[in-house]
N, C-alpha and C positions, 0 to 999 in steps of 0.2 A: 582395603586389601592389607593382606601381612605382608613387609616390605621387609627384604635386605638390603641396606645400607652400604654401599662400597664407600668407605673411608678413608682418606688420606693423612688424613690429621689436619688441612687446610682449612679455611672459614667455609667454602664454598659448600663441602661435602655437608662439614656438621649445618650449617642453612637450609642445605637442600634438605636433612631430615627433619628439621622445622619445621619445611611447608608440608613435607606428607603426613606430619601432625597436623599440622593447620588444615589441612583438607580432608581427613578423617582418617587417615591410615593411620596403620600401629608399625613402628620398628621393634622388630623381634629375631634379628640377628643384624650383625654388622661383619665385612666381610672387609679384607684389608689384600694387599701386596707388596712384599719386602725384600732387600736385597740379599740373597747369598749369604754374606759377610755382616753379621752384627755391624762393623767398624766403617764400612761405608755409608756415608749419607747419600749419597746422588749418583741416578744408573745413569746412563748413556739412553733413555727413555724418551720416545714421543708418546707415551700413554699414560706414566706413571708419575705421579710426586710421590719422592721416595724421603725425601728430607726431615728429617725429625721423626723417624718411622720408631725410634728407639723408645718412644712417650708412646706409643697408641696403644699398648699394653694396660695402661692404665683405662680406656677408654670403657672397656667392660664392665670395669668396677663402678668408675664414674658412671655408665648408663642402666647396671645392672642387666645389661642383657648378651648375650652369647656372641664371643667374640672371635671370627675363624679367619687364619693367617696362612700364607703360601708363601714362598718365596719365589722368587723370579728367574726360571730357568733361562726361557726362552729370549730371545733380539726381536729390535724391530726388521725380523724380514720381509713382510706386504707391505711395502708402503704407499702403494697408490690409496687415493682417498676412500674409494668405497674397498671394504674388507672383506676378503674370501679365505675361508678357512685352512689355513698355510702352519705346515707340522713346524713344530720350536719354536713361534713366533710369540713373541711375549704375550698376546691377547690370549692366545689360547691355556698361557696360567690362569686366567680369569673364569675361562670357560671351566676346568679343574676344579677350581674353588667354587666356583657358586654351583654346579653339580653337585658337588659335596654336601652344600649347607642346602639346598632345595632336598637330597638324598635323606637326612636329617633332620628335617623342617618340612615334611610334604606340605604343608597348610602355607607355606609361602609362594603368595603369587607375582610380586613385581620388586623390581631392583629400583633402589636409589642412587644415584650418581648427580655432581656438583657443576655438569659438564654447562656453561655457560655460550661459551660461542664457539666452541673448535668442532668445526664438522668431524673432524679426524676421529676425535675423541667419541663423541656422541654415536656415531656412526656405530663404530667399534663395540662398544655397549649393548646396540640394538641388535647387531650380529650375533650377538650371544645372548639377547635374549630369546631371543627367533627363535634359534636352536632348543633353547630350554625349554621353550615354552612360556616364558615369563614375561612382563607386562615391563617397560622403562618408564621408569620416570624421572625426568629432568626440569623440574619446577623451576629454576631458574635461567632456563633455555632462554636467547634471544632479550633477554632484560636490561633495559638501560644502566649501565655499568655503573656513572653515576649515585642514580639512586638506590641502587642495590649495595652498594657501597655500605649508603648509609641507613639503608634499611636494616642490614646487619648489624651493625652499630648499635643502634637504636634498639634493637630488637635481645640485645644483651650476649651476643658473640664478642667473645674477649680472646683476643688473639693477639698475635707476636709475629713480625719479619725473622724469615729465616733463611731466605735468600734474595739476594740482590744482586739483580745485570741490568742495571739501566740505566742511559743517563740519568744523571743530577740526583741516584741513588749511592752512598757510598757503605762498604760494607762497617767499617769501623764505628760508624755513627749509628747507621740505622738498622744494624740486625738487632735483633733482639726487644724492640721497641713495638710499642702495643699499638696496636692498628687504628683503635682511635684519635689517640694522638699523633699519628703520620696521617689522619685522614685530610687535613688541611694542605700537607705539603703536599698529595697525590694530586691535590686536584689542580696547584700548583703547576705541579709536572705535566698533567695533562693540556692545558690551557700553554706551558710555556713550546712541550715539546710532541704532543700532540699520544701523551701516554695512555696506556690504558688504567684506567684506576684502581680494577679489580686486578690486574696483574696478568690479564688474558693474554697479553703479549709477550708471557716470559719476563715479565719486569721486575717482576717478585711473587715469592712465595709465602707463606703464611703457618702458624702451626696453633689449632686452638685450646685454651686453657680451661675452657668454664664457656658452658653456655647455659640456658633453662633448661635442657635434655640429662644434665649432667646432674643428678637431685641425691644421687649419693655424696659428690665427693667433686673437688673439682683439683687440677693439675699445677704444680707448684714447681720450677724450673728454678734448681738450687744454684747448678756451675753450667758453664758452658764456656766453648770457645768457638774463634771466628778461625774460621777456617778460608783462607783468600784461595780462589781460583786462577782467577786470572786479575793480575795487576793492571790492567789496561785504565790508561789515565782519563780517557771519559767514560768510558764506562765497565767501571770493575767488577769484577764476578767474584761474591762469598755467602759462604755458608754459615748457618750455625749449628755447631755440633754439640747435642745437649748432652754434659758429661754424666748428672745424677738430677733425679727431680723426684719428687713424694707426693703424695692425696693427702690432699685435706678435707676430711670430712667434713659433711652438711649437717651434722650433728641428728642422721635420720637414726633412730633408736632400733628398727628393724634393720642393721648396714649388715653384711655377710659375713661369716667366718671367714677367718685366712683359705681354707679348704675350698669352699665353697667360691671364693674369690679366684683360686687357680684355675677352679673344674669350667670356669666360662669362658677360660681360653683355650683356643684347639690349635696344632697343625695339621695342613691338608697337605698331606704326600699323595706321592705317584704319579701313574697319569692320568687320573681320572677315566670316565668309560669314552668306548669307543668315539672316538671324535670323525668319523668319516661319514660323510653326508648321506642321508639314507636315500634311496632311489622310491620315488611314487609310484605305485604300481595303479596301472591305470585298468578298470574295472573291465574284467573280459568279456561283459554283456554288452560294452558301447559300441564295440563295431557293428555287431548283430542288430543291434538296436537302430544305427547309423542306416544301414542296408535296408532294415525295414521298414526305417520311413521317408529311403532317401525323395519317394516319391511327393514326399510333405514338402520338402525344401525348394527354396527359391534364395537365390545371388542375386544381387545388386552391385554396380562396382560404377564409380567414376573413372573418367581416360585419363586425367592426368598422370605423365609418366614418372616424377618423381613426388607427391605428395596424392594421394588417394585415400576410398572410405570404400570400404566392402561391407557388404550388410549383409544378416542371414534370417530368416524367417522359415515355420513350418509356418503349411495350412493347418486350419481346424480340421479335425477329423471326429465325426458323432461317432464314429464305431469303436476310435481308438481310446487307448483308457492310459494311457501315459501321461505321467502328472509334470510336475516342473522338474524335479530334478533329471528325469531321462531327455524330458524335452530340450535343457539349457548342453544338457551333457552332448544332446544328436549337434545341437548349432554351434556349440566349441569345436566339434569334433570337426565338422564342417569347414567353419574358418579355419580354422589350422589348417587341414588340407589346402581350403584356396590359399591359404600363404605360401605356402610349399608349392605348390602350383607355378606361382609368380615371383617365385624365387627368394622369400621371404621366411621369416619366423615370429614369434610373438616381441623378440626385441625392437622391430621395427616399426610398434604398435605405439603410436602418439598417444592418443586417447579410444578409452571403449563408452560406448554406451552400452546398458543394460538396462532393458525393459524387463518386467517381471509383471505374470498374472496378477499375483497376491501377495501380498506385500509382507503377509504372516509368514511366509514363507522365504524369508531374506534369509534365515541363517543357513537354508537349504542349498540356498543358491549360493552366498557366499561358502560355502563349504566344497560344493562341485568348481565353482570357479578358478578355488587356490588349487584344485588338483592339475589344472591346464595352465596357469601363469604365474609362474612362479619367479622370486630371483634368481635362482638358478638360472633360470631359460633368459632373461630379462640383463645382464651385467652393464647394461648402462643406462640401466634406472627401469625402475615398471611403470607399465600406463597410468596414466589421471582416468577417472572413471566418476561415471554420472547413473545414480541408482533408481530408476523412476517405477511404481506402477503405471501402468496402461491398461486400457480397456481391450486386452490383445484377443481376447474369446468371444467377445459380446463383436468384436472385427472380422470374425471369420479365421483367426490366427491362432496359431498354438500357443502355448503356457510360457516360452521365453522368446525372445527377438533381439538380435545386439547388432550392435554396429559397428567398426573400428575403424580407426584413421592412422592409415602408413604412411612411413616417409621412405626413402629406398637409399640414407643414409644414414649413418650414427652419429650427426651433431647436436641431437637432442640434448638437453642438459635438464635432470628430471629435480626435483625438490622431494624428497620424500623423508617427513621425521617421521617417525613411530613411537618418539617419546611422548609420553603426556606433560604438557608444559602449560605453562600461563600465554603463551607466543599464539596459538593457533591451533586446531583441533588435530588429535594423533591420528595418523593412516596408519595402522598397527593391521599388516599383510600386503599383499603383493598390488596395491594401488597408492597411488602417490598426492601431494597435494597441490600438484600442477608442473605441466611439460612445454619448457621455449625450446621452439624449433621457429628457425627462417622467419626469428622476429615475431611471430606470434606464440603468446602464450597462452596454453588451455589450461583453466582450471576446472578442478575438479570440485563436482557439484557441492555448495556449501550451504549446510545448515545452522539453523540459529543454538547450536553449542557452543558452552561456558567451557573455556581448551582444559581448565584444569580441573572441572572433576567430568567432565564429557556429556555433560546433561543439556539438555534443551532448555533453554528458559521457557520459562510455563506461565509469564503473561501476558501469551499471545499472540497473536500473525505479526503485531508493528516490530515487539518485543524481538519475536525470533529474526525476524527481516534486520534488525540493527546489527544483531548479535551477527549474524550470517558477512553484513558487508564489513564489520570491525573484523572477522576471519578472511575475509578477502582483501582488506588492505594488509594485516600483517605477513600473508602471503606475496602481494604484487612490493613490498617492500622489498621484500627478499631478492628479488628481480631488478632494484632500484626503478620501481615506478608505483604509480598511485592509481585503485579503479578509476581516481576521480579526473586522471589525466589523461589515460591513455588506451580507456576501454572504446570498445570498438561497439560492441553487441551484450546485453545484460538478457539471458533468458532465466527468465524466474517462473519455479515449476509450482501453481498455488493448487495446494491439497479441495479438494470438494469438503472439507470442512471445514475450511473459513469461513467463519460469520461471514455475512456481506456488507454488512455495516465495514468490518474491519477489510475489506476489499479495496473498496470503494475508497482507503487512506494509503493502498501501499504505496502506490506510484507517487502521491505528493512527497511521504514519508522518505524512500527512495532517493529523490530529486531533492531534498530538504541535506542527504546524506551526503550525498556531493561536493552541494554546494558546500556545505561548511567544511569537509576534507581538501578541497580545493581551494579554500579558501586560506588556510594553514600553509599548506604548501607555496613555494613560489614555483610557479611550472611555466616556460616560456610558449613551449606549443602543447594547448590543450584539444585533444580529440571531440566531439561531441556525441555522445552514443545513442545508439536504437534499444528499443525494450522492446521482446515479446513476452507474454505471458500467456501460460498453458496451465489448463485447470486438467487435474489429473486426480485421479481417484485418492491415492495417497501417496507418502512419502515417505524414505526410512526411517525408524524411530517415530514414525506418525507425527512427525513433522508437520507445520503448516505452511513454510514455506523452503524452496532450495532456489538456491541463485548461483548461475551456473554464467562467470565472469569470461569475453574473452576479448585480449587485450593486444594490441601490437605494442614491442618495448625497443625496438630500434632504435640507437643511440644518433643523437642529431635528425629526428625525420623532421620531415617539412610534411605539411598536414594542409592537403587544401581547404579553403576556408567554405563557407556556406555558399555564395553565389557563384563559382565555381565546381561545387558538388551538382547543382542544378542546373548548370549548363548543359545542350546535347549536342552532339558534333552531328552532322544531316548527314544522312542516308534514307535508303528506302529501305523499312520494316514492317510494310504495310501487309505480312502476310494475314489468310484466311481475309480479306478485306476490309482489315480493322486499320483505320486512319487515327492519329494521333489527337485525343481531345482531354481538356485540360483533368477533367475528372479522375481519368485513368493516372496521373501522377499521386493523386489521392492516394490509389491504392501502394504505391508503393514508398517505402524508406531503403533510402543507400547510403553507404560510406565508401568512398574509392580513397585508400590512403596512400600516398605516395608512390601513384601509379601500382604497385604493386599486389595490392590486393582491393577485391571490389566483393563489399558484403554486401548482399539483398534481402530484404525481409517484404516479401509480395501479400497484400490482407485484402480475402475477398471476402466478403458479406452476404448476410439474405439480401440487402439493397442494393451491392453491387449484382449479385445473382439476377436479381427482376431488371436490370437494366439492360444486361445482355440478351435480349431477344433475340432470336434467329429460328431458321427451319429443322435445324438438329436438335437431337437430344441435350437437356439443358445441362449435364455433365460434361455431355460431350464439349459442347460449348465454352464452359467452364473453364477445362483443362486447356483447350486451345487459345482463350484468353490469356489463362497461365503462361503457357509455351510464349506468347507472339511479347509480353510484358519482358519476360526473364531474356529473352534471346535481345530484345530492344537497347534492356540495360547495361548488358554485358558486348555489344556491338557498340554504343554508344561514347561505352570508357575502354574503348580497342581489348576488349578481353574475346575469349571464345571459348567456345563449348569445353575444350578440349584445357583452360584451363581450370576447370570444377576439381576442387576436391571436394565438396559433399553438396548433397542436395536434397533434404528433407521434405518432404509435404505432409503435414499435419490436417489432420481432418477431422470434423467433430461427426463421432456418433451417429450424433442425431439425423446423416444422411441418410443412413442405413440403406448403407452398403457396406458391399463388402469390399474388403484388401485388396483380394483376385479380381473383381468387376473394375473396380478404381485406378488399378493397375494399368487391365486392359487398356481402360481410354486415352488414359497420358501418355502409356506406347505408341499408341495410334498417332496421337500429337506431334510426338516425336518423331517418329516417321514419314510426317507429314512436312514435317519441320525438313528434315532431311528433303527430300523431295524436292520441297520450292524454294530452299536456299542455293541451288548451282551445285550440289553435292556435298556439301558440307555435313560431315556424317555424326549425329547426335547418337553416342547408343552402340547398341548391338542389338541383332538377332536374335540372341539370347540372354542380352543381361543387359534390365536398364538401370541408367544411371541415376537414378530417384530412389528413395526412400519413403514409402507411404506409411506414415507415423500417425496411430488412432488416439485422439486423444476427447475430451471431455468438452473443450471451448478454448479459444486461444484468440490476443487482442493485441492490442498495441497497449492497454490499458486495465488494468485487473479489474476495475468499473465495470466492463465493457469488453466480456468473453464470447462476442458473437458471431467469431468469424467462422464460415464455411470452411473455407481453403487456407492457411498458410504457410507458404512456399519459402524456405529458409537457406539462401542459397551463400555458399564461399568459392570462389574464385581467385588461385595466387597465379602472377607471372614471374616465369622462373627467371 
């Protein structure tokens, strides 16, 4: 990509445009921000290093490339962490200027910025690139400070302190001093006082002289003076204020005229174009469209009253001739309504699933998607989202199917970069890369991409499978916890083009992943989790595999151990005449953690199928099996119907049936369930609480995709 480079004159920035050489981009302008007043070093700024801004003049010459400057009208007035487009506020200089240089530069697609670990910062960036259009990248996101330190170093960044507030920093000694050789005492400071080394804490700032970008000419600091802040006896505040410096050529024979050397620096006045958020206009054919097939549609919804999952599905229709984009457009349209129904809106959306007919067709569906969920609508963070093909046609069902899981508060707390970084793959649009709520966290479905240039590793299911769970540790990191300590349920979605050979290794592979992650860490209580795996036609990016993590992160939980998960408290659950024999715990795997939540993963078989003999129809059968197992478990560990938030049943194909027929039966189940439990009402009249999900084969084992039925049940107590 052609990148603009926002430049501070700090190590960070010129590093970061390093790596987007390093990774094959080209910088082809550089974009800076300055104060008002020549004579000022330092604004009153949470977004800006403004220090040394007097040398970035030179920067142009030194990279030969186009150098565009603003100065700084606007304060920090938004200050809460996530940023909304607020008139005067200093970001929105940012917004001005890179408008400018994108106006000027159509062929540039993404911004460079040095933003290391301040959400503040990072954030802010991303805000404006949304806007633009443009792509972020923050290559040095999330990187051990440490090493990056000396990666810089090493890597031929030559720079200078030019400000200092930190302990066991003093300005008279150490401004002005070349960062290699202060790299010793930093680390000093860190180990004595617990600093940061790169300076993330405010501890100091930087200004660089020469790096390998700089091939014309590099920065020569003739006078300077120290300019003290604040006198404070542990920890003093000063500046360096560079009074005259000069280029020294690299002795390249093609260097620029004096002319030609002015013409690459610009200022951006004014106030650039309309800065007020454009409204989506939502296509006048949906409602009509809505109306005409409201007879397609079918709701599904769990009772629980503050944590639930609403599902929406068309029937297939041979007459109708509606492809995926009307189809996803009618079940948005749909869920919305039921949100609004139930008092709700898309903020309140935990996680969504999206099923999708064909998978060629993702960018259609991602296109209609962002027209219904957007930040906007979403201000304390957008859903984590899971992008699967399904056999949704060859099921009796229409071209999209989704699913979403509410909470009916706003303590979500959502993780969403959009930068591309080395940390963990970009969510770049309105889905995130995973949502803690109530102690559980959903992540959102991960595939085997390399974070920084966003590609698939390409050799093969183990390959992408590694790559996939190093993306879900640097995520559950961020949460302070480990897949390997605190996941609860791993469902891993395998593409129908996996070799089998390569099958038949993920789950050791998998469990190999674990254990050495857990074994690195010291973790006092370690969960032990469940695998399903579902074979699915394909995957985004044709993917061969996505592993879709979900984790409880509760600080101090106690975690029942193995002989105590297997215990059952006695009661009578003897309904349809099924007695308790030891096989049927075969069929099923649980976790009950902390009293508070109980996951079920129920797996029925053709073997378990021929087992269950009886006079009914052997579906019918089936499903009642189902029912009398899930009701057992969840009675067993004092949980009830009524606390489900989701309840999926996965089905292979190869039953051949349909959606609407499968439906039917487990209703019936249900109802039946209801009946001979004393009243206890499972369900509605009109909307049951299941989820019937078509899929290709689904196991406890990627081996071993044989099961008929798999009942995928969550239960929290409030």
């Amino acid at each position: 990509m052609k990148v603009v480079a926002l430049v501070s004159g700090g190590k960070d920035s010129c590093y970061a445009m390093m790596k987007c050489i390093h990774y094959g981009h080209e910088i082809v302008a550089l974009a800076n921000l300055l104060p008002v007043d020549d004579s000022v070093d330092e604004l009153d700024s949470y977004m800006y290093q403004t220090v040394g801004h007097q040398i970035i003049v030179g920067y142009a010459e030194c990279m030969n490339v186009p150098l565009f400057r603003r100065r700084i009208r606007g304060s920090s007035r938004h200050q809460k962490l996530s940023y909304q487009m607020t008139p005067h506020d200093e970001v929105e200089d940012m917004f001005v200027l890179l408008s400018e240089v994108k106006r000027q530069i159509p062929s540039i697609t993404a911004v460079s910025s040095g933003a290391i670990a301040s959400d503040y910062q990072r954030l802010r960036v991303e805000s404006i690139c949304s806007r633009l259009g443009l792509v972020s990248l923050a290559f040095l996101w999330k990187q051990d400070q440490t090493l990056l330190l000396q990666e810089m170093i090493a890597n031929g960044i030559k720079a200078i302190l030019v400000k200092v507030a930190a302990i066991g920093l003093d300005p008279s000694k150490h401004l002005g001093k070349d960062l290699a050789f202060m790299e010793p005492y930093l680390l000093k400071l860190k180990e004595k006082y617990g600093s940061n080394v790169c300076g993330e804490g405010g501890e100091y700032e930087t200004l660089t002289l020469d790096c390998p970008l700089f091939t014309n000419a590099s920065i020569v600091l003739d006078e300077y003076q120290v300019v003290l802040h604040s006198p404070d006896s542990i920890a003093p505040v000063g500046v360096l204020h560079p009074s005259t410096f000069h280029l020294e050529k690299k002795g390249n024979p093609d260097s620029n005229s004096p002319e030609e050397e002015s013409s690459l620096v610009s200022e951006v006045l004014g106030d650039g174009p309309n800065t007020s958020d454009s409204t989506r206009q939502r296509d006048n054919g949906i409602v009509d469209l809505v109306e005409h097939t409201s007879n397609r549609l079918h709701i599904s919804r769990t009772e629980k009253h503050n944590t639930f999952s609403i599902c929406c599905w068309l029937e297939d229709s041979s007459v109708s001739s509606t492809g995926l984009k009307e189809d996803l457009e009618t079940v948005l349209t749909e869920l919305e309504s039921q949100l609004l129904k139930h008092g709700y809106n898309w903020q309140h959306v935990l996680y969504i699933h999206l099923y999708i007919s064909d998978m060629s067709e993702f960018a259609v569906a991602n296109e209609t998607y962002v027209k219904f969920i957007t930040q906007e609508k979403c201000p304390f963070g957008v859903p984590s989202r899971s992008t699967i093909e399904l056999p949704l046609v060859q099921a009796g069902l229409g071209k999209a199917y989704i699913e979403v899981l509410v909470a009916n508060d706003e303590s979500k707390r959502v993780l969403h970069v959009q930068s591309i970084s080395c940390w963990a793959p970009s969510c770049i649009g309105p889905y995130s890369q995973a949502t803690l709520h109530k102690s559980v966290l959903h992540m959102a479905g991960q595939l085997g991409l390399d974070p920084p240039t966003m590609n698939l590793r390409n050799e093969g299911a183990i390959a992408e499978l590694n790559q996939a769970l190093t993306n879900s540790e640097a995520i559950a990191e961020s949460f302070n916890c480990s897949i390997s300590s605190s996941a609860i349920l791993f469902v891993v979605f395998c593409s129908a083009r996996t070799k089998q050979s390569e099958r038949n290794q993920l789950h050791e592979k998998f469990v190999t992943f674990l254990d050495l992650a857990k074994s690195s860490r010291r973790v006092r209580n370690v969960l032990d989790p469940m695998f399903l795996y579902i074979l699915v036609p394909d995957l985004p990016k044709r993917a061969l595999v996505e592993v879709k993590p979900i984790l409880y992160v509760e600080e101090d939980m106690e975690t029942e151990d193995e002989t105590s998960r297997d215990q059952s408290s006695e009661g009578d659950y003897s309904f349809w005449g099924y007695k308790p024999e030891k096989w049927h715990q075969d069929c099923v795997q649980k976790r009950v953690v902390d009293g508070k939540m109980c996951v079920t993963v129920l797996s029925i078989s053709a073997e378990v199928m021929r087992k269950l003999q009886g006079e009914e129809e052997q579906l019918e059968r089936v499903s009642r099996f189902c029912v009398y197992l899930l009701n057992k478990t969840l009675s067993e560990n004092s949980f009830s119907w009524q606390d489900t938030t989701s309840l999926r049943i996965h089905f292979s194909t190869s039953l051949g049936v349909s959606v609407e027929r499968l439906s039917d039966i487990f209703a019936s189940a249900f109802r039946e369930l209801t009946e001979m439990s004393d009243g206890v009402k499972v369900g509605s009249s009109k909307e049951a609480i299941f989820n019937l999900v078509p899929v290709l084969g689904a196991g406890n084992s990627c081996a071993s995709l044989d099961n008929i039925i798999t009942c995928e049940l969550f239960a929290l107590r409030s």
